[in-house]
Backbone as a printed PyTorch tensor [residue, N CA C, xyz], in Angstrom:
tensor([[[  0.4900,  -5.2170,  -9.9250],
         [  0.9940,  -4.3420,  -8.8850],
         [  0.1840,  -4.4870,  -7.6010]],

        [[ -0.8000,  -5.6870,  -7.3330],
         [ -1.6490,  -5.4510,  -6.4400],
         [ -2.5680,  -5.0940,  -6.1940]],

        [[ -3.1820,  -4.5090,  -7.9950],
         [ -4.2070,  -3.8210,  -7.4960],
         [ -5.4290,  -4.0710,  -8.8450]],

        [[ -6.6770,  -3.4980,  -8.6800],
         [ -7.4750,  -4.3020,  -9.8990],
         [ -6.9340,  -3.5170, -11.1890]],

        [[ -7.1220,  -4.4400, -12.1600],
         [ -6.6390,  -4.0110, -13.4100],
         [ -6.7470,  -2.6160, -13.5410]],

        [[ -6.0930,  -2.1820, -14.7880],
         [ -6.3900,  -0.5560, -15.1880],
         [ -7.3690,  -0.6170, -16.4270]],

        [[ -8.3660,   0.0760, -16.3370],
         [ -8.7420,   0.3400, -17.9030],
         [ -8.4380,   1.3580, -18.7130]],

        [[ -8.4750,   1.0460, -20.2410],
         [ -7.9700,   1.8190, -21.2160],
         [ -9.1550,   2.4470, -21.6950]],

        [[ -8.6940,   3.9840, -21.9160],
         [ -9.9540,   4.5590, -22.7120],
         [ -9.3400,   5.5740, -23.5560]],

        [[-10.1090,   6.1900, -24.8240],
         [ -9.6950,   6.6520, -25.9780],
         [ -9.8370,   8.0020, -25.2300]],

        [[ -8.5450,   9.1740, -25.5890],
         [ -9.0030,  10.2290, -25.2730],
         [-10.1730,  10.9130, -26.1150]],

        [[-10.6710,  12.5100, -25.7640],
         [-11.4440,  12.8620, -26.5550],
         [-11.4020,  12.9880, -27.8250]],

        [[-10.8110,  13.0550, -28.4670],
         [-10.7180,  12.7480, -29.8970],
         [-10.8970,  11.8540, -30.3700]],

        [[-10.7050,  10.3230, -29.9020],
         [-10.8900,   9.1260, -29.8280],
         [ -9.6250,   8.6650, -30.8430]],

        [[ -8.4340,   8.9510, -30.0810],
         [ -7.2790,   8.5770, -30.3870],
         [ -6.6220,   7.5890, -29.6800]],

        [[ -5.3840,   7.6210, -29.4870],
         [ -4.5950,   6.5590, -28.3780],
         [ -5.4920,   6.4770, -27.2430]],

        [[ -5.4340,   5.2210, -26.5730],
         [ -6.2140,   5.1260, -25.5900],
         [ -5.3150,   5.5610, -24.1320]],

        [[ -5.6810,   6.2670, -23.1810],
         [ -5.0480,   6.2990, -22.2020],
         [ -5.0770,   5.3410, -21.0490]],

        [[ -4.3240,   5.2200, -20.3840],
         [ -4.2770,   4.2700, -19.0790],
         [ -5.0090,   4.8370, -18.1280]],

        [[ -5.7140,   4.1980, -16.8400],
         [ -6.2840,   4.8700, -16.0980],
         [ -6.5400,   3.7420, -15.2370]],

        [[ -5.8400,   3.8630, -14.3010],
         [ -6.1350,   2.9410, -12.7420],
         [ -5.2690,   3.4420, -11.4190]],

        [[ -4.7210,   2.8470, -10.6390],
         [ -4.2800,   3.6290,  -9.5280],
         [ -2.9860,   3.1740,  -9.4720]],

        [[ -2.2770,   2.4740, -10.7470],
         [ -0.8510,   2.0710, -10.4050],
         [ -0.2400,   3.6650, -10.9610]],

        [[ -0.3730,   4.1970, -11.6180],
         [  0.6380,   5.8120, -11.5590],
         [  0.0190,   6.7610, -10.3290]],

        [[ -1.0760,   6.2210,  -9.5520],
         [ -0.5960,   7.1250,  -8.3290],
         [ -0.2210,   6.5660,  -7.0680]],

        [[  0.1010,   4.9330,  -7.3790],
         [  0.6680,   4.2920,  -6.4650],
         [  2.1590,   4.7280,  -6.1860]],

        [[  2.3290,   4.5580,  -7.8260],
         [  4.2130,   5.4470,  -8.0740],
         [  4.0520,   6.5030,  -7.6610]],

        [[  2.9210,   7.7460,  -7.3370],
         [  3.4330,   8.7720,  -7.1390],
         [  3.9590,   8.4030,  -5.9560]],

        [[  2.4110,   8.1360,  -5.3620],
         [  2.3630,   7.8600,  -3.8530],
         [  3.7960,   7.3710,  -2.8830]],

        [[  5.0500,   6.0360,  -4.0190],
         [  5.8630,   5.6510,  -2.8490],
         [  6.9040,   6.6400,  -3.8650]],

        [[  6.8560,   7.2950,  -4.7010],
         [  8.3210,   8.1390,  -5.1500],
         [  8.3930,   9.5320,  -3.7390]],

        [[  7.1030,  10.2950,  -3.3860],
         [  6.8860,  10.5640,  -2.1930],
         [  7.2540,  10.0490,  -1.1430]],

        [[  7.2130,   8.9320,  -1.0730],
         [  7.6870,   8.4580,   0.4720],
         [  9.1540,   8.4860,   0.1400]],

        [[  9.7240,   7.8210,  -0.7850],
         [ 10.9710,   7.5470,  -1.1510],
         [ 11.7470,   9.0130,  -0.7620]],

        [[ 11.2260,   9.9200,  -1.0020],
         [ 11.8580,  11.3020,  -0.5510],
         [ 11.4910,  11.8410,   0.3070]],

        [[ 10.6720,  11.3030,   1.2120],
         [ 10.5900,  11.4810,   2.6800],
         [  9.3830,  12.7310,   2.6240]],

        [[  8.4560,  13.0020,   1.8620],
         [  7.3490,  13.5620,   1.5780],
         [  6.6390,  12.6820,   2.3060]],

        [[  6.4720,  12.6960,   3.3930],
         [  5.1310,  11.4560,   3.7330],
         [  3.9340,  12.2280,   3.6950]],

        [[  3.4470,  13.9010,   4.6250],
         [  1.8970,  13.9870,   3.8470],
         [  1.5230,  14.1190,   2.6840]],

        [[  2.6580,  14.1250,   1.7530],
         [  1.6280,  14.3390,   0.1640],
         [  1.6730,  12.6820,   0.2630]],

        [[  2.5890,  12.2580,   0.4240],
         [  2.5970,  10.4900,   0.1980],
         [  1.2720,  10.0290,   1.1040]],

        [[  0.2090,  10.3230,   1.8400],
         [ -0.4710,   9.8380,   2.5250],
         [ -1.4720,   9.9550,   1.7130]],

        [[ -1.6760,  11.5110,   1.4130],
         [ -2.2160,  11.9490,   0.8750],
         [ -2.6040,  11.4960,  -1.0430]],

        [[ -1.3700,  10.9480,  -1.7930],
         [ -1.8920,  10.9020,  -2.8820],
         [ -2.4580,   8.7060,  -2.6720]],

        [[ -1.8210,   8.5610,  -1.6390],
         [ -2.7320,   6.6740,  -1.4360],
         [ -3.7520,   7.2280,  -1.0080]],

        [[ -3.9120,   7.7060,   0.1120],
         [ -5.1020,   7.9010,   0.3390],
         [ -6.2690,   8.1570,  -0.8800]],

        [[ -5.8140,   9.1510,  -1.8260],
         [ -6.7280,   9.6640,  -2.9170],
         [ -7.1290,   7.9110,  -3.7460]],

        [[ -5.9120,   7.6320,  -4.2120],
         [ -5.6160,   6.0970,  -4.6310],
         [ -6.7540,   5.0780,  -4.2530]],

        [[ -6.9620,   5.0620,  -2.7000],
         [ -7.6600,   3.7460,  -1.8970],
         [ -9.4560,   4.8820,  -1.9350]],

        [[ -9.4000,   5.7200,  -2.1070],
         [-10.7820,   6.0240,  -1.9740],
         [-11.2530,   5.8980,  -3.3990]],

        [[-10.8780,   6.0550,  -4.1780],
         [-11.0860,   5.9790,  -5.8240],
         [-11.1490,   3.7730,  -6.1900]],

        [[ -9.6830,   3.4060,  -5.7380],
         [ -9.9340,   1.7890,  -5.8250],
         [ -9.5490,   1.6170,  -4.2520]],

        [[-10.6360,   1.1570,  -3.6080],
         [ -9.8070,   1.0910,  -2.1190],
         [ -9.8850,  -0.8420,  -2.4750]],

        [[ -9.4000,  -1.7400,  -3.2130],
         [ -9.4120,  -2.5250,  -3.2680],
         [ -8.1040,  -2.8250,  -3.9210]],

        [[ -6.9500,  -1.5650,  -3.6490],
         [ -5.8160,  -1.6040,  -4.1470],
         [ -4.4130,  -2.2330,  -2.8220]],

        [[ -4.4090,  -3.6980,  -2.9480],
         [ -3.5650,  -3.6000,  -2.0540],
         [ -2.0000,  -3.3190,  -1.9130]],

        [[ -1.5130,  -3.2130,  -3.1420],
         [  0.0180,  -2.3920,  -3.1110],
         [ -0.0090,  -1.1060,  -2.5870]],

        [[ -1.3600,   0.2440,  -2.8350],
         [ -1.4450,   1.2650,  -1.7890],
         [ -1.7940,   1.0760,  -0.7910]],

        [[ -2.2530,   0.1560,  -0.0120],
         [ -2.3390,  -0.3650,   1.1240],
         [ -1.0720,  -0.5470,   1.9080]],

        [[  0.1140,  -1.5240,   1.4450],
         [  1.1130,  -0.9230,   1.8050],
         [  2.0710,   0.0940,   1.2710]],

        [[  1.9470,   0.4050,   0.6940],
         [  2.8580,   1.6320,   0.7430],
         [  1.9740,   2.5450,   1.4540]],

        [[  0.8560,   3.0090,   1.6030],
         [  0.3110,   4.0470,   2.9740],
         [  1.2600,   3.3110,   4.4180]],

        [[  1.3380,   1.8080,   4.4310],
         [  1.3970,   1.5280,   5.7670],
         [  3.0470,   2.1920,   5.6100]],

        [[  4.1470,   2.1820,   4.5590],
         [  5.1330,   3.0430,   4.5070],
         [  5.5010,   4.0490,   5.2780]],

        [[  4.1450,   4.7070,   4.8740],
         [  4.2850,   6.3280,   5.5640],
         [  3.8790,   6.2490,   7.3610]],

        [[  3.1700,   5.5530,   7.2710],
         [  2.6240,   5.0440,   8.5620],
         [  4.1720,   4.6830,   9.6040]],

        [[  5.3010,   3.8170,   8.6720],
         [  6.3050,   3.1420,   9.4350],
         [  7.0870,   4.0740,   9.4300]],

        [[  7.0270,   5.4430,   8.6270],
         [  8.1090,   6.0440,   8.9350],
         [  7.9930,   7.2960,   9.9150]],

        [[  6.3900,   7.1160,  10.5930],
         [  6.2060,   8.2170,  11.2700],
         [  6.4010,   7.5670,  12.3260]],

        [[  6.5670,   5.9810,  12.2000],
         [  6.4850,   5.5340,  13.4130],
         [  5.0730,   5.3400,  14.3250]],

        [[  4.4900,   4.9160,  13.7950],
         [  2.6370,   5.0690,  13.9030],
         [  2.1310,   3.7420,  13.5550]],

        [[  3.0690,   2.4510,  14.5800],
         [  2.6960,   1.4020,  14.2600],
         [  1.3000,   0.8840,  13.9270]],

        [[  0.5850,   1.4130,  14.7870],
         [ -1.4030,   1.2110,  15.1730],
         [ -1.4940,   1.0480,  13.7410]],

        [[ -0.9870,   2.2620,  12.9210],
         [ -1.8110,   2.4170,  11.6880],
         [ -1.2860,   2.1840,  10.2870]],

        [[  0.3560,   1.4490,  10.8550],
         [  0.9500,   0.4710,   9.9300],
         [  0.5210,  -0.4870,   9.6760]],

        [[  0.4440,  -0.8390,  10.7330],
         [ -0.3980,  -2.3460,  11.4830],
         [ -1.8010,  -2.7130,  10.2950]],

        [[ -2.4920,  -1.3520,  10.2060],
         [ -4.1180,  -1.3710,   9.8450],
         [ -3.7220,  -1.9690,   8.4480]],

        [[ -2.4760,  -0.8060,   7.5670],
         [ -2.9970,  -0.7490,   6.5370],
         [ -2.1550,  -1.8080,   6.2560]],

        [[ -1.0130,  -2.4230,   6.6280],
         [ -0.4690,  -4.1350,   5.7910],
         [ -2.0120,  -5.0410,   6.1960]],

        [[ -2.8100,  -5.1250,   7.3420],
         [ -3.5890,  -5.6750,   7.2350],
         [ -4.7680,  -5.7220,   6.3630]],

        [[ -4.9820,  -4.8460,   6.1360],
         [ -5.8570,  -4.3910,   4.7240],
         [ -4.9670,  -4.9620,   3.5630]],

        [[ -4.0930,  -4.8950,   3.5770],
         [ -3.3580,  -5.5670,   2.0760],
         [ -3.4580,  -6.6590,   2.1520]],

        [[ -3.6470,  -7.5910,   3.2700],
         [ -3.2120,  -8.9610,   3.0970],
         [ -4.6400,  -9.4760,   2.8580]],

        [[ -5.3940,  -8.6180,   4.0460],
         [ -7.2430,  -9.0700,   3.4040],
         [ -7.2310,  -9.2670,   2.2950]],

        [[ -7.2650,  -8.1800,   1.0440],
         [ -6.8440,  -7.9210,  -0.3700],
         [ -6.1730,  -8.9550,  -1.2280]],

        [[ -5.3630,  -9.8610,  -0.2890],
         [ -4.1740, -10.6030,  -1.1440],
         [ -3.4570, -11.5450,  -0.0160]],

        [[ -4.2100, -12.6330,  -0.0930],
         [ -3.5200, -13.3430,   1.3850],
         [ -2.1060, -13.7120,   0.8290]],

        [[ -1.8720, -13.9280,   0.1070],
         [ -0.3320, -14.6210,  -0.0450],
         [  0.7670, -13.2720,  -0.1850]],

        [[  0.4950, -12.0600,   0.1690],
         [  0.9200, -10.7380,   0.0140],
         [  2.5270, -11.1050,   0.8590]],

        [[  3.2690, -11.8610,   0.9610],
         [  4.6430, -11.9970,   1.5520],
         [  4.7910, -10.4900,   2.1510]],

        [[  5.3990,  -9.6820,   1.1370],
         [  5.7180,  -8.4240,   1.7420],
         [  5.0610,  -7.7770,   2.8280]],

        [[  3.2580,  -7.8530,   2.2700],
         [  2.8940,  -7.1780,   3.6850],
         [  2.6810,  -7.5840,   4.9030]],

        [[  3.0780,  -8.9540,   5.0810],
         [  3.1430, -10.2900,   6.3170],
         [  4.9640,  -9.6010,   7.0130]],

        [[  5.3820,  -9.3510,   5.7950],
         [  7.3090,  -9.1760,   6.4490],
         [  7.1510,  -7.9410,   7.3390]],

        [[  6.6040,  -6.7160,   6.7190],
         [  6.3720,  -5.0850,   7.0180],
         [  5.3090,  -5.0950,   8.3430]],

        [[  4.0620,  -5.9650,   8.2020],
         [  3.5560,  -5.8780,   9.1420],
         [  4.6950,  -6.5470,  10.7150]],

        [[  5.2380,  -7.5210,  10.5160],
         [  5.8910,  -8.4570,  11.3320],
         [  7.1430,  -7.3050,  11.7180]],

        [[  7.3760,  -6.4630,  11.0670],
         [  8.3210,  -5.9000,  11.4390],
         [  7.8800,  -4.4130,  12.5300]],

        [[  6.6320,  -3.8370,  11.9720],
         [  5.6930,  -2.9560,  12.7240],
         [  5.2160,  -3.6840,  13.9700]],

        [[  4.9120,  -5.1470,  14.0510],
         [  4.6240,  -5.4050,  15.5320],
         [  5.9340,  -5.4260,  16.3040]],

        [[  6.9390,  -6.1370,  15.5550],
         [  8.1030,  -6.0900,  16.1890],
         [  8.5110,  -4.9020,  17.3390]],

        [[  8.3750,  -3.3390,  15.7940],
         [  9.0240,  -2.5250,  16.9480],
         [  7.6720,  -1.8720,  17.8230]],

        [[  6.3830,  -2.4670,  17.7500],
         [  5.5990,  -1.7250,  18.7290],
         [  5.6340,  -2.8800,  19.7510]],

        [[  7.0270,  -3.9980,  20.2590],
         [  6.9680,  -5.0840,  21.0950],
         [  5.9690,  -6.0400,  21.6150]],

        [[  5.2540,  -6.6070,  20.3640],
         [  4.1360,  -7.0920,  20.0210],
         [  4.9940,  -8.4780,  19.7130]],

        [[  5.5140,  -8.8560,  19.9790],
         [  6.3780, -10.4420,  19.7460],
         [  5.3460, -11.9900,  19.3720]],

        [[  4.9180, -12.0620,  19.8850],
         [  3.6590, -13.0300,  19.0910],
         [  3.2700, -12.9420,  18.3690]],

        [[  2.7100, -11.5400,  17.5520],
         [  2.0880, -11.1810,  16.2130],
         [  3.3450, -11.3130,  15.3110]],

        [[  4.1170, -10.6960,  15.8520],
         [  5.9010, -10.2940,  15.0050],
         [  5.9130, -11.9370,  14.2990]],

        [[  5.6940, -12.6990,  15.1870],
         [  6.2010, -14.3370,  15.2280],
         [  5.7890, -14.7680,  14.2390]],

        [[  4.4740, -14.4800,  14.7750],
         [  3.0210, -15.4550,  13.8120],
         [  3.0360, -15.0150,  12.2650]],

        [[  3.5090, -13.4150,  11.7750],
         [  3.1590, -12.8480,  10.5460],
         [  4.5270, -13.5080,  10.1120]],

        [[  6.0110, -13.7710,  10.6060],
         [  7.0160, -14.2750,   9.9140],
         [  6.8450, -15.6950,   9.2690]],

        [[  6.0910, -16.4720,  10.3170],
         [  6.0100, -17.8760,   9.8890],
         [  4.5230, -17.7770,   8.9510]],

        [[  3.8490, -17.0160,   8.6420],
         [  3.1550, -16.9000,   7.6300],
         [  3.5480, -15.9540,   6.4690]],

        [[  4.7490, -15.8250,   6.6910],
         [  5.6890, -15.1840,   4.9710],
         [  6.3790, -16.3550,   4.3780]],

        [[  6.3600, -17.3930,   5.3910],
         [  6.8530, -18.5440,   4.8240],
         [  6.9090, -19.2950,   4.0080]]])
């Protein structure tokens, strides 16, 4: 999903092991955006990237919430943080290219398309 593995650990009883990494609050994070919740959606990546901030699928999906406030600057930041994370990240080269686009940034727009290539 983009992001470092999850580890498994036994609950207290030392039964089934539970999951534990930041891909179920990545899902929270874009089922939030998906319903147009963007501060809890900022809010539960945010929690996400301070716990693994080496998660780059919450990287973009924060930049999500970022595109739907229309807050290119800080769309911009966080596909760039994903791609640091994951250079061959296609998606966050398309999303970013599309955030310079509408902040009329046409050279960056350019440059991030022909590097989704």
């Amino acid at each position: 999903m983009g992001c470092a593995p999850s580890t498994q650990h036994a609950d207290a009883a030392g039964t089934a092991p539970q999951q534990q990494g930041p891909d179920a609050g990545v899902l929270k994070g874009q089922a939030m955006l998906q319903q147009g919740n963007l501060a809890a959606a900022e809010a539960e990546l945010t929690r996400v990237l301070d716990k693994w901030p080496n998660c780059a699928r919450a990287y973009l999906e924060r930049g999500g919430v970022h595109t739907a406030r229309q807050d290119w600057g800080k769309a911009v930041e966080d596909y760039s943080h994903a791609i640091a994370l994951q250079a061959n990240y296609v998606q966050a080269y398309t999303l970013r290219a599309q955030a310079h686009l509408a902040a009329q940034r046409y050279e960056e727009a350019a440059a991030d398309c022909a590097a989704a290539l």
